[in-house]
C-alpha positions as CSV (number, residue, x, y, z in Angstrom):
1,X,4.7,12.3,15.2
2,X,4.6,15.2,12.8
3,X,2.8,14.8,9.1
4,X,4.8,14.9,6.3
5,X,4.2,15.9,2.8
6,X,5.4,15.4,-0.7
7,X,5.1,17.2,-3.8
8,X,5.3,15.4,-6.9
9,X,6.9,18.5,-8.5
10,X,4.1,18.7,-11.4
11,X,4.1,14.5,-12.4
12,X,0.5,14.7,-10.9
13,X,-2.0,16.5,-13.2
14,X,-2.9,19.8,-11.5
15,X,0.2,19.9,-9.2
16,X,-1.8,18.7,-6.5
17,X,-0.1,17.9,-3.2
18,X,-1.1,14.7,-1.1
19,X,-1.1,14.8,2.7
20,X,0.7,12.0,4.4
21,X,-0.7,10.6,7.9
22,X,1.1,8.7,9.9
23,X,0.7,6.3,12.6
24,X,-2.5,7.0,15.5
25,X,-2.8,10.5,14.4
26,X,-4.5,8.9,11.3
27,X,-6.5,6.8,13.8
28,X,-7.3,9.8,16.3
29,X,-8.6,12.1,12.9
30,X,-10.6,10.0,11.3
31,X,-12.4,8.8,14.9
32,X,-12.9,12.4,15.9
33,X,-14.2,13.5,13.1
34,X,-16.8,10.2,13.1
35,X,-17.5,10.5,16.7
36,X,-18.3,14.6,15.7
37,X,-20.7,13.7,13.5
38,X,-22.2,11.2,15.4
39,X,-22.7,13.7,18.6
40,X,-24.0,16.2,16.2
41,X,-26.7,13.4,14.7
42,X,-27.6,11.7,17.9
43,X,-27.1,14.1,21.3
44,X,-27.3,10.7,23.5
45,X,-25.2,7.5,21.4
46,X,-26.0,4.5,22.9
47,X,-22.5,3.6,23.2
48,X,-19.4,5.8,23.9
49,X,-16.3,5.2,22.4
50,X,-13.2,3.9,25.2
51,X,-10.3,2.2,25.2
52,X,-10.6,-0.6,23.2
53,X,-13.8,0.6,21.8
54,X,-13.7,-2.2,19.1
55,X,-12.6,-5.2,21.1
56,X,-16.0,-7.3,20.1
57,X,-15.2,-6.9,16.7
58,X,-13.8,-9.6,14.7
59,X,-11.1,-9.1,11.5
60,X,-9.2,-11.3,9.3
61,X,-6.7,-9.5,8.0
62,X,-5.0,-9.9,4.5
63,X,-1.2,-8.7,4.7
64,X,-0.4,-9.6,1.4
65,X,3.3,-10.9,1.3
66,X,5.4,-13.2,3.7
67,X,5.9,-12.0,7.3
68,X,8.9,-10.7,6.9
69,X,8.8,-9.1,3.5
70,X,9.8,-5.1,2.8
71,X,6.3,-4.1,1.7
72,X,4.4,-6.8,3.7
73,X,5.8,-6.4,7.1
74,X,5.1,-2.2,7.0
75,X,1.0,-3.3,6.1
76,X,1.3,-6.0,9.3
77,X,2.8,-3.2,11.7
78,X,0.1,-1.1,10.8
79,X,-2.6,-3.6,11.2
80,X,-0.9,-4.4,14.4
81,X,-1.1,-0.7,15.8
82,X,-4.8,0.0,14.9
83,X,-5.7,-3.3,16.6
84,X,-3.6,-1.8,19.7
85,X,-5.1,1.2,19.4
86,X,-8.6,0.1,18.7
87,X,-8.7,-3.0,20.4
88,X,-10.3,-5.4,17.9
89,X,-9.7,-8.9,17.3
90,X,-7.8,-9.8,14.4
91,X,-6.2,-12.7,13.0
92,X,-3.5,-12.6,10.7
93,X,-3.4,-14.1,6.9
94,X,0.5,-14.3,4.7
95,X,0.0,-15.6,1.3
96,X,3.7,-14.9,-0.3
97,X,1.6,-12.5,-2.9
98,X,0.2,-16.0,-4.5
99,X,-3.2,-14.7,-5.8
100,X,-4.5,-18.5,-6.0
101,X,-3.5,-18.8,-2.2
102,X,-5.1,-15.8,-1.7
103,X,-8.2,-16.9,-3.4
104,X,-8.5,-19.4,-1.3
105,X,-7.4,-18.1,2.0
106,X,-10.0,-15.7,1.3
107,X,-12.7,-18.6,0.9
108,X,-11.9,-19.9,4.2
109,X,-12.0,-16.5,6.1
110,X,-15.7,-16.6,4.8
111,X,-16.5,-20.1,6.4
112,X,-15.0,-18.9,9.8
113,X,-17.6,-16.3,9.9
114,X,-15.8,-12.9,11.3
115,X,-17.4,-9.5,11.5
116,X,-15.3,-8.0,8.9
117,X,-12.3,-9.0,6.5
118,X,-9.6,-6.6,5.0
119,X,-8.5,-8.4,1.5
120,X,-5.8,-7.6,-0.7
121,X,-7.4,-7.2,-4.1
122,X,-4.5,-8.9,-6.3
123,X,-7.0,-12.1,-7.6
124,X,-9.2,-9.3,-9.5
125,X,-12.6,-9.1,-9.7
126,X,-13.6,-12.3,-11.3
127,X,-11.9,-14.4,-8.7
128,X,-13.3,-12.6,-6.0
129,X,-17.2,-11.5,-7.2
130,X,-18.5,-14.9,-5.9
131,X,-16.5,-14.5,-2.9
132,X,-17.7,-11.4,-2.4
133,X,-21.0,-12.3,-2.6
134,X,-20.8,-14.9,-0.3
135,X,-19.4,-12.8,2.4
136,X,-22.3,-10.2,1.6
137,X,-24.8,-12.5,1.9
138,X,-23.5,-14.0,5.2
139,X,-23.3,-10.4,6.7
140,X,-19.8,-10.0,6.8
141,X,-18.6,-6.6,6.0
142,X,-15.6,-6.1,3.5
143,X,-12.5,-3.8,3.1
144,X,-9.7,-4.1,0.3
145,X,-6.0,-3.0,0.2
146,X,-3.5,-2.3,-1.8
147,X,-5.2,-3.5,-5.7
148,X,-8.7,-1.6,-6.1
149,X,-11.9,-4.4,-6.9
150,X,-14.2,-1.5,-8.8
151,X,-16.6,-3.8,-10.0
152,X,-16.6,-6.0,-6.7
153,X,-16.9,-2.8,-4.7
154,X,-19.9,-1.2,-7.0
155,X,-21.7,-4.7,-6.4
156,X,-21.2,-5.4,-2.8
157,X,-20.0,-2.5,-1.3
158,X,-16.9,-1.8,0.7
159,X,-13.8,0.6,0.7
160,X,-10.3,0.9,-0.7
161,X,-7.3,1.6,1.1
162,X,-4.1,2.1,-1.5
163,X,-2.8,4.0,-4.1
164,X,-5.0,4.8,-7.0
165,X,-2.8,2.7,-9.2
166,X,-3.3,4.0,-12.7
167,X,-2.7,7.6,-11.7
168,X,0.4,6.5,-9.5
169,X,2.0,4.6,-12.2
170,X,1.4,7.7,-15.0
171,X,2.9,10.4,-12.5
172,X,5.9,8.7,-11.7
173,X,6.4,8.0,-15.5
174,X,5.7,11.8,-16.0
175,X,8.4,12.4,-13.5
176,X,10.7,10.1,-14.8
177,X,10.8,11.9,-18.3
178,X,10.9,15.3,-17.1
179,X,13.0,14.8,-13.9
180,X,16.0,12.8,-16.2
181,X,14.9,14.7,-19.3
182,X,14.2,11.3,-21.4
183,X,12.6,11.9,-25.0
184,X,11.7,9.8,-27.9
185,X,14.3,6.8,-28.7
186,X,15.4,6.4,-25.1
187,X,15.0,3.1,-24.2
188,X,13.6,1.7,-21.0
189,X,13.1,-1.8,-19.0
190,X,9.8,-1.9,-16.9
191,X,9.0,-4.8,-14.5
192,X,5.3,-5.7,-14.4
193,X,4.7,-8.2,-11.5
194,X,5.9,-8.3,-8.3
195,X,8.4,-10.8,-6.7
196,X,8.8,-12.3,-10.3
197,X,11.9,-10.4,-11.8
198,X,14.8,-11.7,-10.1
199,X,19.1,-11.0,-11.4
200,X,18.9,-12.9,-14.0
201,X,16.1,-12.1,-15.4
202,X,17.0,-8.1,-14.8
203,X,20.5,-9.1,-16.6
204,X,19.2,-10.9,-19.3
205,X,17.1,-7.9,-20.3
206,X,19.5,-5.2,-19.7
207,X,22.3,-7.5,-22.1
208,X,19.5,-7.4,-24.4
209,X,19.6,-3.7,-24.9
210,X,22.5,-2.7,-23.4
211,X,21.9,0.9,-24.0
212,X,18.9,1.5,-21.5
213,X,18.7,4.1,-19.9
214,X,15.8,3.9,-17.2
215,X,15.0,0.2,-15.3
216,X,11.8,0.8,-14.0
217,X,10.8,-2.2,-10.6
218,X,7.3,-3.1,-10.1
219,X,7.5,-3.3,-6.4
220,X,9.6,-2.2,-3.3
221,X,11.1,-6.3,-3.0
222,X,12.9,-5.7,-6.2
223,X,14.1,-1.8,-5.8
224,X,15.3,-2.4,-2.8
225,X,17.6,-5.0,-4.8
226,X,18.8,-2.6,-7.2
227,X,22.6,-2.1,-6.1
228,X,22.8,-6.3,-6.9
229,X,21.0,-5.7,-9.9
230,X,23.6,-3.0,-11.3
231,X,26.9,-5.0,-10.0
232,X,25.1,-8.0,-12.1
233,X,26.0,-6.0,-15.3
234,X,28.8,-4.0,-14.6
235,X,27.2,-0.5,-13.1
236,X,28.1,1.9,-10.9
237,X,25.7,3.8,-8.7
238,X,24.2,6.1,-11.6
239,X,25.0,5.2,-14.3
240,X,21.5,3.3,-15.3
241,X,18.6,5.2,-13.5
242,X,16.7,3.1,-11.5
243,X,12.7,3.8,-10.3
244,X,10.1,2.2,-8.7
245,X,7.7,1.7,-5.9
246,X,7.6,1.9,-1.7
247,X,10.3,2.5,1.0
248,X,12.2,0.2,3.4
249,X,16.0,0.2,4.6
250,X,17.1,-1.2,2.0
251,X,15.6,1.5,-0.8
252,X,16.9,4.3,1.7
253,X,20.3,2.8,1.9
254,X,20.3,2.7,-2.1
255,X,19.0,6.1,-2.4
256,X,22.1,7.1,0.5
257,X,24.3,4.9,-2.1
258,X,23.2,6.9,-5.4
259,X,22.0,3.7,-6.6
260,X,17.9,4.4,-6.8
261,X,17.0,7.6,-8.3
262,X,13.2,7.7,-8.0
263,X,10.1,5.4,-5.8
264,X,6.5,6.1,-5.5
265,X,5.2,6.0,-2.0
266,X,2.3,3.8,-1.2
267,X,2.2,4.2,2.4
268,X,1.7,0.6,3.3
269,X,1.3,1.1,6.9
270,X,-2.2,3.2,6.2
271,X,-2.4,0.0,3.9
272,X,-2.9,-2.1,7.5
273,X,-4.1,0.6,9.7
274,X,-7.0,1.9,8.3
275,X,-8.7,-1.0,6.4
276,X,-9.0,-2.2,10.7
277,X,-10.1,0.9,11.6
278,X,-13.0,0.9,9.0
279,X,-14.2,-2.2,9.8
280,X,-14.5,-1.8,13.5
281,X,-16.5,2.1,12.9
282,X,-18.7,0.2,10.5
283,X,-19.4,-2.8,12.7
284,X,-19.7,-0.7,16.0
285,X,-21.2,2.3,14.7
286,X,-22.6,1.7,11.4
287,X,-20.4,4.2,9.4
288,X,-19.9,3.6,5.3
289,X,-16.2,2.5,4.5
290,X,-13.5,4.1,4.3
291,X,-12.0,4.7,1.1
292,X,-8.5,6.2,0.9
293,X,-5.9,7.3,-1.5
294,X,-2.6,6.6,0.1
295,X,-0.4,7.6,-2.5
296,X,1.7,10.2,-0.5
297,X,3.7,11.6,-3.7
298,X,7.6,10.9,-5.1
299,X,10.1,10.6,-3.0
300,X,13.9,11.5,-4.7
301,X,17.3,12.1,-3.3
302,X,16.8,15.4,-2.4
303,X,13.7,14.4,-0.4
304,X,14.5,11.0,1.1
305,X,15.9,12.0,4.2
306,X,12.7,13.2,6.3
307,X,11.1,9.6,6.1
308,X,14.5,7.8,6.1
309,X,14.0,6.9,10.4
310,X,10.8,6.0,9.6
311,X,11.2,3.8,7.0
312,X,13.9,1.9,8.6
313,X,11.4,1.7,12.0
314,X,8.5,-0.1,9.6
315,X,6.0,3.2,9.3
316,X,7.0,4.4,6.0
């Protein structure tokens, strides 16, 4: 599968361009370029690396959302294609985005006592710090998607897979502006938490101010909603702008449609791949953890097509 980049056409500081990875090849890079180093370090490892090289190792794995959820099921196909690929043993935890169920999910992964756990970071770092320590002190090694832990991270180690969050939500602002030309006055509706806003609430806020311009969704669950949200008050595809975050059929179909305008990539399936991945190279082979910006760039209607098969297959 070939890589594919976006530009975020100057919304991130420095113009830089991110590099997408998709799938195994992210897999196969970051191995061979482990495995180099080891052969370079050691000329006789103990242990080779085969086919299911990390089948002793076992993960609970945090997906976040419900099973069947748009960003959700994209982070449990990737899980579910590194633990093909790798081999390892992983059971599966859904928490319908409930940080108090999460919180607590997270509690009993610890008393079950696996190798490694992959944790979605929405509780925050007060909830989990305890947590965290009790998995440090009981040996078990920890990786975190999706919502960064800083302070849980810098006290008990472990690595981030996700967007860097702050600089993801500022550049697609930036874009926003420039991209729709928006100055001073305009007014604008931005959703904060995700699976929360629903069509009434979106209604309610746009009857408020009916001269909006910009509706901005927290999360790809709502986006992908956006052509019921507009029919709710009257709108035709473009006539309110509509951003967000993530892919998924539906936000492809809307961007086909004319009725979203702008999204942010996270890349949830790196978001399941390679928190699994890390774990198993650090448990097997003693590596530090992966840490991972997988903000891939802005994705707009003159870009959508190249990832639109990919998002409707679950990658992307």
């Amino acid at each position: 599968m070939a890589d594919t980049s976006f530009e975020n056409e100057g919304a991130v500081e420095g113009g830089m361009r991110r590099r997408t990875l998709l799938g195994a090849g992210a897999a196969s890079a970051a191995l061979a370029l482990a495995m180099g180093r080891l052969g370079r370090a050691h000329a006789a490892p103990q242990e080779a690396p085969t086919p299911g090289w990390g089948s002793s190792v076992k993960i609970r794995f945090f997906a976040g959302g419900n099973a069947g959820d748009a960003f959700a099921s994209i982070v449990f196909n990737g899980a579910q294609q590194a633990q093909s690929d790798i081999g390892a043993n992983v059971d599966y935890v859904f928490s319908g985005w409930d940080v108090n169920k999460m919180t607590d999910q997270l509690r009993e992964a610890i008393a079950a006592q696996p190798d490694g756990i992959a944790m979605m970071g929405h509780p925050g770092d007060d909830a989990l710090m305890p947590l965290a320590q009790q998995a440090h002190d009981a040996g078990i090694l920890m990786e975190y998607q999706n919502v960064d832990l800083p302070k849980v991270r810098q006290a008990y180690s472990g690595g981030y897979i996700g967007a860097d969050l702050g600089p993801q939500g500022r550049a697609l602002g930036q874009a926003a502006i420039q991209t729709f030309g928006l100055k001073a006055g305009d007014k604008a509706i931005v959703f904060g938490a995700w699976g929360q806003p629903g069509r009434l609430i979106v209604t309610a806020a746009y009857l408020k101010d009916p001269d909006t311009k910009l509706i901005c969704q927290a999360g790809g669950q709502t986006l992908s909603t956006t052509p019921t949200y507009m029919q709710a008050i009257n709108k035709g595809p473009g006539e309110v702008i509509n951003i967000g975050y993530d892919l998924s059929p539906a936000i492809i179909d809307a961007f086909a449609a004319g009725w979203v305008q702008l999204t942010s990539d996270q890349q949830p399936f790196l978001q399941g791949y390679l928190p699994i991945l890390s774990l198993c190279l650090s448990k097997k082979y003693g590596f530090s953890a992966l840490t991972y910006d997988s903000g891939a760039g802005l994705v707009t209607p003159d870009n959508y097509k190249p990832v639109a098969e990919m998002a409707k297959a679950g990658i992307r």
